[in-house]
C-alpha positions as CSV (number, residue, x, y, z in Angstrom):
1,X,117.0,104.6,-48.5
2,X,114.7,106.2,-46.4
3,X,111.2,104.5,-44.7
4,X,108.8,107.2,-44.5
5,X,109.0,110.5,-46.4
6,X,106.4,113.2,-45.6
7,X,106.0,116.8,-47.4
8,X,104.0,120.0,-46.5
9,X,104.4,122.5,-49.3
10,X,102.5,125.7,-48.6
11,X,101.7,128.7,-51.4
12,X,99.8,131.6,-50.1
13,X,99.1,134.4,-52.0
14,X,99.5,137.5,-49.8
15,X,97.0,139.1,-47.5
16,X,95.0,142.0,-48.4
17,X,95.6,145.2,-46.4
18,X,94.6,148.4,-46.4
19,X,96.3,151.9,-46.6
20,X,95.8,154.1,-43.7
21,X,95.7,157.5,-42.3
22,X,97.5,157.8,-38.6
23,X,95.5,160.9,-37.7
24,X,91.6,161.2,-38.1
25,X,90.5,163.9,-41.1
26,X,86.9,163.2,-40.3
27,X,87.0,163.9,-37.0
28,X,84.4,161.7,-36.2
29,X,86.1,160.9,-32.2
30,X,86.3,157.3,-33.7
31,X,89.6,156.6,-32.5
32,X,89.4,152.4,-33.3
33,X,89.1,152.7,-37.2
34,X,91.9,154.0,-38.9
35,X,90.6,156.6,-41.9
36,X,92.0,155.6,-45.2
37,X,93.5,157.9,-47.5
38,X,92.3,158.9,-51.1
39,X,93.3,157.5,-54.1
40,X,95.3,159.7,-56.4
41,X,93.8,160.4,-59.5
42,X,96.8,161.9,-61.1
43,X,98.8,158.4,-59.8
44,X,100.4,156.4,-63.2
45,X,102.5,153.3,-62.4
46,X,102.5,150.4,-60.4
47,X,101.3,151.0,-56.8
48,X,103.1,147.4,-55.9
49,X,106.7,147.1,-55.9
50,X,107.6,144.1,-53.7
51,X,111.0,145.4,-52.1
52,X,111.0,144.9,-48.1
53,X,112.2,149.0,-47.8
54,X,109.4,150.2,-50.3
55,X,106.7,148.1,-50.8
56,X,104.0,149.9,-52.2
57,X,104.3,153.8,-53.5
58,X,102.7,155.7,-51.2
59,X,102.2,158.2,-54.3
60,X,99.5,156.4,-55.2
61,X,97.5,157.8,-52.1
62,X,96.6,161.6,-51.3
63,X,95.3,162.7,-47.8
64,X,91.5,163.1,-47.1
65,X,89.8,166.4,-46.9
66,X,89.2,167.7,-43.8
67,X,86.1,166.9,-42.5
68,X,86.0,163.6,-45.2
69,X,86.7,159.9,-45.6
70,X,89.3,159.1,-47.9
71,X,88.4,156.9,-51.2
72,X,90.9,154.1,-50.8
73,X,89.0,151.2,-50.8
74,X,89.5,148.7,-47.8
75,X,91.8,145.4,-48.6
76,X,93.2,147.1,-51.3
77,X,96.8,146.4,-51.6
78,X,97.5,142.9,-51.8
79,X,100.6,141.3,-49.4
80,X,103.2,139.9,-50.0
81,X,102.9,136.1,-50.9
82,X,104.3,133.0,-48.6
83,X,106.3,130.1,-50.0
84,X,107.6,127.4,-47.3
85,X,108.5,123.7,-48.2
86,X,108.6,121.5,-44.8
87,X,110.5,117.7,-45.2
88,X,110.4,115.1,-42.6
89,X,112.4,111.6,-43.4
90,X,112.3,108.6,-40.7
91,X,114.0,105.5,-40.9
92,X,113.8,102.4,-38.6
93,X,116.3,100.1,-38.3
94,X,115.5,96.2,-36.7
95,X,118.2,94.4,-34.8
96,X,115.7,91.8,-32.9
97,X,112.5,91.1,-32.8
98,X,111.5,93.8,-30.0
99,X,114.7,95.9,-30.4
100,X,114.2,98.9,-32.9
101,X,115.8,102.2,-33.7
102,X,113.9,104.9,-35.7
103,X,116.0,107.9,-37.1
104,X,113.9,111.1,-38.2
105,X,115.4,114.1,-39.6
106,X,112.5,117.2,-40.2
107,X,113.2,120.1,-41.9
108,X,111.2,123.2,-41.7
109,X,111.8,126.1,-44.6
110,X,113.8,123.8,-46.5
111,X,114.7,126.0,-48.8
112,X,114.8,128.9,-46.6
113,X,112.6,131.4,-48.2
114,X,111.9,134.7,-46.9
115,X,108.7,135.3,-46.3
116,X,107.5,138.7,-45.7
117,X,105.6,140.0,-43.2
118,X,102.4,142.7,-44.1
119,X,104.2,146.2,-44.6
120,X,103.7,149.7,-42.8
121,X,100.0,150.9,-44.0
122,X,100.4,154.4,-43.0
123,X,100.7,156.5,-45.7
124,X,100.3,160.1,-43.7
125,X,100.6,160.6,-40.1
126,X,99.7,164.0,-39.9
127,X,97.4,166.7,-42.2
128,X,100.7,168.5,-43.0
129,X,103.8,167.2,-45.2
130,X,104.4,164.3,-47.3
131,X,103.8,160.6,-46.9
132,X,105.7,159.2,-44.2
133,X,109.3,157.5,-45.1
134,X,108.1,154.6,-43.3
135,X,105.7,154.0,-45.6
136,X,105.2,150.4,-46.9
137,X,108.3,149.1,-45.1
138,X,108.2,145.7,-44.2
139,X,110.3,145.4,-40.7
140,X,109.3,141.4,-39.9
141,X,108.9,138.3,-41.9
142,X,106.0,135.6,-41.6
143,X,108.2,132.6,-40.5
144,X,111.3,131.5,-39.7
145,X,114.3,130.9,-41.3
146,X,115.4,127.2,-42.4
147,X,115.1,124.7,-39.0
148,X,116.5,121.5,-38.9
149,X,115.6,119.1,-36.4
150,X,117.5,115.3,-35.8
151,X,115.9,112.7,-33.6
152,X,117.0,109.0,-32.5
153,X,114.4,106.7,-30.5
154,X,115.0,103.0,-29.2
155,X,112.1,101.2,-28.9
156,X,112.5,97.8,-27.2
C-alpha cells in the first residue's frame, strides 16, 4: 500500500537526579550547589512511586545538621522513563514520465504517551517544618503529545 515506511522507536530509562535542600545547612556562602538532604535511616518502603503528584517520598530524606552536608548521594533517585514511537509513510504516485505526486503522512507520539518530565527535587526549603508539599511533583512532561503531519508534493 504504502512506498516507504520509516520507524523511530525511542526507550529511555529515566534520568538520575538528585534530592535537594533549598536553603544552605553548611553555610558554606556556596550559593551554586544545592546541599542535599540526609538519608533517613529509620525510612522502610519504596522511596519511588511513579505518580506525577508524588513521585518520590520525601520521607525517605531528613534535613542536614546545621553546620553539615547531608548524606544523600548525588544522582540518586532515578527519573521517570520515556517511551515515544514516531511513524512516517510516503507514497508516490506516476501519471507521466516527469509528472509525479508523493503523499507523506508522519506521525510523531504515535501512541501518545506521556512522558514525564524530572520531578520537584526539593525536599526542605527551610531548617524548620516538614518536607515541602511540592515535593517530587512532576508539573511538565518531556515531549509532546501525539502530532500528525500530512504533506502532498508534485514533482514535474
Amino acid at each position: 500500500m504504502f512506498g516507504d515506511r520509516v520507524g523511530i522507536q525511542t526507550l529511555q530509562s529515566g534520568l538520575p537526579f538528585t534530592p535537594q535542600l533549598s536553603y544552605n545547612p553548611s553555610n558554606d556562602g556556596d550559593t551554586r550547589n544545592p546541599v542535599r538532604p540526609s538519608v533517613n535511616p529509620n525510612f522502610a518502603g519504596p522511596v519511588i512511586f511513579g505518580g506525577a503528584n508524588q513521585y518520590f517520598d520525601p520521607n525517605a530524606f531528613v534535613q542536614a545538621l546545621a553546620g553539615s552536608y547531608g548524606n544523600a548521594g548525588r544522582n540518586t533517585l532515578q527519573g521517570p522513563r520515556l517511551y515515544e514511537t514516531d511513524l512516517s509513510l510516503r507514497k508516490r504516485f506516476t501519471f507521466r514520465e516527469r509528472l509525479n505526486l508523493q503523499f507523506r503522512a508522519e506521525f510523531f507520539n504515535l501512541l501518545n504517551h506521556t512522558n514525564f518530565n524530572t520531578p520537584n527535587p526539593v525536599v526542605y526549603v527551610s531548617a524548620t517544618g516538614g518536607p515541602s508539599p511540592t515535593t517530587g511533583v512532576i508539573t511538565s512532561t518531556a515531549t509532546t503529545s501525539r502530532q500528525i503531519q500530512l504533506g502532498l508534493k508534485l514533482s514535474w
